[in-house]
BALOBA-1460 file (C-alpha; in Angstrom, 3 decimals):
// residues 191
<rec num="1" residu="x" x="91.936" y="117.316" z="107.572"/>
<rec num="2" residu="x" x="93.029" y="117.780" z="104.008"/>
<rec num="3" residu="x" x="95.180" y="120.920" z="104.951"/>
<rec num="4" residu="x" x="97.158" y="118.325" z="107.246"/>
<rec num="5" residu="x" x="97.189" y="115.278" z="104.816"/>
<rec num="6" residu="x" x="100.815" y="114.824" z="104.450"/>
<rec num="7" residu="x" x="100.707" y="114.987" z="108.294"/>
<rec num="8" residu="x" x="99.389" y="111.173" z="107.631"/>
<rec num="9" residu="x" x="101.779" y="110.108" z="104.922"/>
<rec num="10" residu="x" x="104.461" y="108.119" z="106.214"/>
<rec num="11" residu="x" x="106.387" y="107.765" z="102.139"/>
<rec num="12" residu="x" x="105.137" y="108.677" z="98.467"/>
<rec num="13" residu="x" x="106.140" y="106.607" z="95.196"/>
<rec num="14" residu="x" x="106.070" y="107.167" z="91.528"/>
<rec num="15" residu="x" x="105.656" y="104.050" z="88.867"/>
<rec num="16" residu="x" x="106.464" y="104.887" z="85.123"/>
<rec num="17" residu="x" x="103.719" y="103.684" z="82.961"/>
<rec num="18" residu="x" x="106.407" y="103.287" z="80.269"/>
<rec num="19" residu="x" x="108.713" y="101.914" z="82.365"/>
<rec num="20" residu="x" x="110.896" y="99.254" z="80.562"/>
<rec num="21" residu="x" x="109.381" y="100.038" z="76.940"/>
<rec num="22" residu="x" x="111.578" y="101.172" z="73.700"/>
<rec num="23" residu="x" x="111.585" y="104.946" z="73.138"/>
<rec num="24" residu="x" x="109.528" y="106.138" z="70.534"/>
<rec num="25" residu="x" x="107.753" y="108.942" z="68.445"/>
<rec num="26" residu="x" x="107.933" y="111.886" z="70.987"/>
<rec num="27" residu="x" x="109.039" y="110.487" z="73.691"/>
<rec num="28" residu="x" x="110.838" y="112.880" z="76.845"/>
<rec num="29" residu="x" x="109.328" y="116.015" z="74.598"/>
<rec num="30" residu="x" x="106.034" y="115.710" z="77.031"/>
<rec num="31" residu="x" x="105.457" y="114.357" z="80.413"/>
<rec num="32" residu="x" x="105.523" y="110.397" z="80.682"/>
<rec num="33" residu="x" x="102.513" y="108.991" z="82.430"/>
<rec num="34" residu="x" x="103.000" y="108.103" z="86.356"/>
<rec num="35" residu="x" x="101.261" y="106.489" z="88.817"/>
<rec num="36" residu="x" x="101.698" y="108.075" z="92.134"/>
<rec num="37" residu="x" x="101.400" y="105.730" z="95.367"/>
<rec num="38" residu="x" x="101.209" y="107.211" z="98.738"/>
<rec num="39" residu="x" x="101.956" y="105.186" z="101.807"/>
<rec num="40" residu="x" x="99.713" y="106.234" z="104.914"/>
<rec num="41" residu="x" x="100.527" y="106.013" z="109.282"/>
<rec num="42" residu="x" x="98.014" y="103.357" z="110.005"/>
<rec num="43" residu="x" x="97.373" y="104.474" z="113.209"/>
<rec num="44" residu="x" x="96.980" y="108.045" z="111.876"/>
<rec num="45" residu="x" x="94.701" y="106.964" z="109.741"/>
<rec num="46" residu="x" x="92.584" y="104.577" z="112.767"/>
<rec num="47" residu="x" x="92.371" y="107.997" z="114.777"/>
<rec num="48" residu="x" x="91.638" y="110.211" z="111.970"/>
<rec num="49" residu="x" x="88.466" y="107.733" z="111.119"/>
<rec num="50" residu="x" x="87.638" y="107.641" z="114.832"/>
<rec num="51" residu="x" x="87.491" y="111.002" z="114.899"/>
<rec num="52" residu="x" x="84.861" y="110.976" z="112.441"/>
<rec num="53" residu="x" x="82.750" y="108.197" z="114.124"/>
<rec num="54" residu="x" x="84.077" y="105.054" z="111.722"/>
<rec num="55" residu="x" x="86.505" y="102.421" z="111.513"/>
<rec num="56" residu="x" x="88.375" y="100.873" z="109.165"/>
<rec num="57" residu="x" x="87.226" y="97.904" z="107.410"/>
<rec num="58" residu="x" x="90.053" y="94.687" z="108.592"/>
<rec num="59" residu="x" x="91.732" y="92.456" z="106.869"/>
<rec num="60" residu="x" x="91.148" y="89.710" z="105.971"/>
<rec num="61" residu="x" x="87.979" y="90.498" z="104.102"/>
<rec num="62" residu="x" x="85.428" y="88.454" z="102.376"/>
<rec num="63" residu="x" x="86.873" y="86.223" z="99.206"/>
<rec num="64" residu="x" x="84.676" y="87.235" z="96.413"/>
<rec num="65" residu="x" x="83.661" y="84.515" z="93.754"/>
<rec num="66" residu="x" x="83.080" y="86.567" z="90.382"/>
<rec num="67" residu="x" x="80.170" y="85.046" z="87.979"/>
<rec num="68" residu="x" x="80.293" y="86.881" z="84.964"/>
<rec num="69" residu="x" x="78.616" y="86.619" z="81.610"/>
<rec num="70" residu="x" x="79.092" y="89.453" z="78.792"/>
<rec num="71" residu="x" x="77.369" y="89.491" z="75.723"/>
<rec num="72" residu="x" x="79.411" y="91.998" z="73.426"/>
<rec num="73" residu="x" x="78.378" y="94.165" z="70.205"/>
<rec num="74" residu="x" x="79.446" y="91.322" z="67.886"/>
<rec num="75" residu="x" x="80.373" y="87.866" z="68.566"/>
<rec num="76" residu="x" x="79.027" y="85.243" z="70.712"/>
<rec num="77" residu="x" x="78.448" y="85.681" z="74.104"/>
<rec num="78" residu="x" x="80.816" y="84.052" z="76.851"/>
<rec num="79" residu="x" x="81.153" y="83.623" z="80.685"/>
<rec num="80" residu="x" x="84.523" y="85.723" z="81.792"/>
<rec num="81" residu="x" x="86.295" y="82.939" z="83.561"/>
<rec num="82" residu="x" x="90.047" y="82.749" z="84.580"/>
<rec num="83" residu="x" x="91.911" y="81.934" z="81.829"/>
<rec num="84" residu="x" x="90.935" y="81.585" z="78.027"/>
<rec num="85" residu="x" x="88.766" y="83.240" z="75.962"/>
<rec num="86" residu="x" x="89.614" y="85.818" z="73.025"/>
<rec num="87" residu="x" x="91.179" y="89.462" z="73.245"/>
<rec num="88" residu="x" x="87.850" y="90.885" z="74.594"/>
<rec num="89" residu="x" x="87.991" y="88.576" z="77.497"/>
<rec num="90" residu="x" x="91.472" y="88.776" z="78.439"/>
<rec num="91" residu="x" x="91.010" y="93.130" z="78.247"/>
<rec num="92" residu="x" x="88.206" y="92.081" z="80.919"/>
<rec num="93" residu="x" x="89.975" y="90.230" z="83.126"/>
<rec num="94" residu="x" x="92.988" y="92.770" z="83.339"/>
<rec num="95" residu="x" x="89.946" y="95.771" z="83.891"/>
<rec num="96" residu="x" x="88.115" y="93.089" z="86.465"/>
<rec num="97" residu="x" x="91.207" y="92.473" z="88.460"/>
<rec num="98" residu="x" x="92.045" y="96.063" z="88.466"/>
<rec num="99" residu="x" x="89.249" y="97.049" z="89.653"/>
<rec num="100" residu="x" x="89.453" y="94.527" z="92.293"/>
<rec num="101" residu="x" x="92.737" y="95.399" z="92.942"/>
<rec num="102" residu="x" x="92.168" y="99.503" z="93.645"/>
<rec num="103" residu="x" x="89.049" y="98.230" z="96.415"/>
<rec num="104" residu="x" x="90.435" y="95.924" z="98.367"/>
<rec num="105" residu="x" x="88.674" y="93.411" z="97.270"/>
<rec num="106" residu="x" x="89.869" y="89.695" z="97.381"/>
<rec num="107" residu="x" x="88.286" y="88.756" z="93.792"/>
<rec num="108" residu="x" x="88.326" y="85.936" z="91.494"/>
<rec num="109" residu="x" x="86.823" y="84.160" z="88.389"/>
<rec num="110" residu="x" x="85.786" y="80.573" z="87.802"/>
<rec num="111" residu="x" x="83.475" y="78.748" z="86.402"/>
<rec num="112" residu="x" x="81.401" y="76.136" z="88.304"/>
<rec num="113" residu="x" x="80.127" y="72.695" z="87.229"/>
<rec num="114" residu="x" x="76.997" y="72.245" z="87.859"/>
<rec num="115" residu="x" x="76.513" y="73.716" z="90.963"/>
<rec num="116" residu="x" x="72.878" y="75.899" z="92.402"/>
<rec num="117" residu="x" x="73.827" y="79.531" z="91.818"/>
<rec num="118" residu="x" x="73.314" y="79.953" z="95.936"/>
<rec num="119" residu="x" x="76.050" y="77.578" z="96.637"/>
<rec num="120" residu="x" x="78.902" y="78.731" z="94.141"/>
<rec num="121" residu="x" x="80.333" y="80.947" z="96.550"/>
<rec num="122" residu="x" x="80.949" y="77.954" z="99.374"/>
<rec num="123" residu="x" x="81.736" y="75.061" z="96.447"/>
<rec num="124" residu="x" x="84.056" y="77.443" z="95.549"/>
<rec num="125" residu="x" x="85.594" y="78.596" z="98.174"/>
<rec num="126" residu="x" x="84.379" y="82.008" z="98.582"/>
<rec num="127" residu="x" x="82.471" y="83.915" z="101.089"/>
<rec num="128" residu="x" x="80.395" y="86.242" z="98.879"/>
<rec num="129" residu="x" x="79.440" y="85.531" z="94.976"/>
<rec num="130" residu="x" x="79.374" y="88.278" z="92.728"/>
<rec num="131" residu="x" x="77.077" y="87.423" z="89.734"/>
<rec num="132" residu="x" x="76.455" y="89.515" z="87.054"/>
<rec num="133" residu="x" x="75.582" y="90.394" z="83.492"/>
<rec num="134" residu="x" x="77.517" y="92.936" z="81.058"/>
<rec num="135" residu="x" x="75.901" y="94.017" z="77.790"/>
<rec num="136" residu="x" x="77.166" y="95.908" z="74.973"/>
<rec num="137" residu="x" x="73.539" y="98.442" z="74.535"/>
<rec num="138" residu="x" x="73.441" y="100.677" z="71.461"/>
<rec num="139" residu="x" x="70.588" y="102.522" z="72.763"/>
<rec num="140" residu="x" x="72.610" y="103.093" z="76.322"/>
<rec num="141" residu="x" x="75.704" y="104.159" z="73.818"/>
<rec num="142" residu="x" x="77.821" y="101.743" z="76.138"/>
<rec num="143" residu="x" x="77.815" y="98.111" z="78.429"/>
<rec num="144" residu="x" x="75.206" y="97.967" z="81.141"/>
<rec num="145" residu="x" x="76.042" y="95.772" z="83.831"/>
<rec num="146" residu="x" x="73.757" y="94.116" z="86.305"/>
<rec num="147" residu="x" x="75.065" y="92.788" z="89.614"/>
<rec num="148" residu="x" x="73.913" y="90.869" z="92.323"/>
<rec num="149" residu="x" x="76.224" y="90.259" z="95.682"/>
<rec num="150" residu="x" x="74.919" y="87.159" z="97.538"/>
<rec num="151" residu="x" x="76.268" y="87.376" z="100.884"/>
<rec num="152" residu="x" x="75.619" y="86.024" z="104.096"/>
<rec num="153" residu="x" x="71.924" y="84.577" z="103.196"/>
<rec num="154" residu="x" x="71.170" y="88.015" z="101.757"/>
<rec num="155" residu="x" x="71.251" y="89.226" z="98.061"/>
<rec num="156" residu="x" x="71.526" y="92.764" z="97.181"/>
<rec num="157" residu="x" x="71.220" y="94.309" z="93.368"/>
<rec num="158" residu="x" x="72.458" y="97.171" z="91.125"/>
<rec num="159" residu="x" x="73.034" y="98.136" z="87.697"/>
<rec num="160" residu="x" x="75.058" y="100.894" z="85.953"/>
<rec num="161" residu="x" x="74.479" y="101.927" z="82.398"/>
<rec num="162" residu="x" x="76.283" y="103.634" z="78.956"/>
<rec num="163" residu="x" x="79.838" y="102.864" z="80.361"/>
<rec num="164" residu="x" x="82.707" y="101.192" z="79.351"/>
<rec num="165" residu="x" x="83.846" y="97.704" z="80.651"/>
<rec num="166" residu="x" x="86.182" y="99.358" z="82.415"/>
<rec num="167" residu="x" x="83.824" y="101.512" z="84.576"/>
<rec num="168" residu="x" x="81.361" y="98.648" z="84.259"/>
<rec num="169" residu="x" x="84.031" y="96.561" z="86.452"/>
<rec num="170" residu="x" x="84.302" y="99.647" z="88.824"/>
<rec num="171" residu="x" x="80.747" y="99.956" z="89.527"/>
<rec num="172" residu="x" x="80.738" y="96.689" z="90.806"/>
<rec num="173" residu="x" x="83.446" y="96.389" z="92.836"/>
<rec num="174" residu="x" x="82.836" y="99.501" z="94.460"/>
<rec num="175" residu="x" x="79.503" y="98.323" z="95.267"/>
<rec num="176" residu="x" x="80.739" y="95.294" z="96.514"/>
<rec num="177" residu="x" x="83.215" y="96.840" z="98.681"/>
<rec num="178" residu="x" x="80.187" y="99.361" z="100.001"/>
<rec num="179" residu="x" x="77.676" y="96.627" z="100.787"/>
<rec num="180" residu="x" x="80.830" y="94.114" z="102.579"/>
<rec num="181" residu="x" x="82.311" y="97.129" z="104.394"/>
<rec num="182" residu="x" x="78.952" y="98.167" z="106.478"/>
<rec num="183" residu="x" x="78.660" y="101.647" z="104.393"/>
<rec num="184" residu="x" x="75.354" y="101.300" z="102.869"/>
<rec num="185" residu="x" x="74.238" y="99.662" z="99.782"/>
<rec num="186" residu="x" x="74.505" y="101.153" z="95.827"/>
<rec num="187" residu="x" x="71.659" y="102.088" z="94.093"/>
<rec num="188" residu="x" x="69.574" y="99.763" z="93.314"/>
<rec num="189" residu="x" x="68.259" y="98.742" z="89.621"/>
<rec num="190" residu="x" x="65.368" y="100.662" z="88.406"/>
<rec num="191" residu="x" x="62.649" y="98.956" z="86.262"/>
């Protein structure tokens, strides 16, 4: 399959990173960061997964409510909601959203009032909630973030440890997408 992949690909894009930004030290003396995008033949792609005994996961997918509550190296801890919040949180929300973003995954952030943690999801519109913990861990020399996706009267948990927020953000949305999408479940939290 690989030696025929642009036998699936239908257009191919490229996005500056430093697109509308002021030249400056060394810029044009060494490649300029790109994203590339690649645009695939839908139904290529539905008989190429057939082929292999799956299906691709349809839209529209769960909404994911996001519960979130860092504690950092220094400062006071904080629940990552939508808006607000110092630097720190608003890096987080850009690396959550990402994250989101690059899955699939319908995701967002607010904070509920008073509400059981098994309802959020429904008060809140949602289908799944996505609860978890990220902590800033000298002795794990980075964040360790522990999830838990409650979804259709089920809850299923993971962890991921010594990463940055960034990765921290993609550990869990991957796992999300893993446990929505029928492929399995991430491994689970170790005592």
């Amino acid at each position: 399959m690989s030696r025929h992949a642009s036998d699936y690909v239908t257009g191919v894009g490229y996005r500056d990173l430093l697109n509308n930004r002021p030249p400056h030290d060394e810029q044009g003396t060494h490649d300029r960061p790109h994203y590339i995008t690649a645009d695939f033949d839908p139904d290529k792609i539905d008989a190429l997964l057939a082929s292999l005994g799956r299906k691709p996961w349809a839209v529209p997918r769960p909404k994911i409510v996001a519960l979130l509550d860092v504690r950092p190296m220094k400062g006071d801890g904080f629940t990552l909601v939508r808006d607000g919040g110092g630097e720190l949180a608003a890096d987080m929300r850009v690396a959550l959203a990402d994250a989101a973003h690059r899955t699939g995954l319908p995701l967002e952030l607010r904070r509920p009032s008073d509400v059981a943690l098994a309802d959020v999801a429904n008060t809140l519109d949602g289908d799944a909630l996505l609860a978890g913990t990220l902590v800033w861990r000298q002795e794990a020399l980075g964040w360790v973030g522990d999830w838990r996706l409650s979804f259709k009267d089920k809850e299923y948990r993971w962890q991921v440890r010594g990463v940055s927020f960034d990765d921290a953000f993609r550990n869990a949305t991957r796992g999300t997408l893993q446990i929505l999408s029928g492929n399995g479940e991430p491994e689970a939290v170790t005592p």
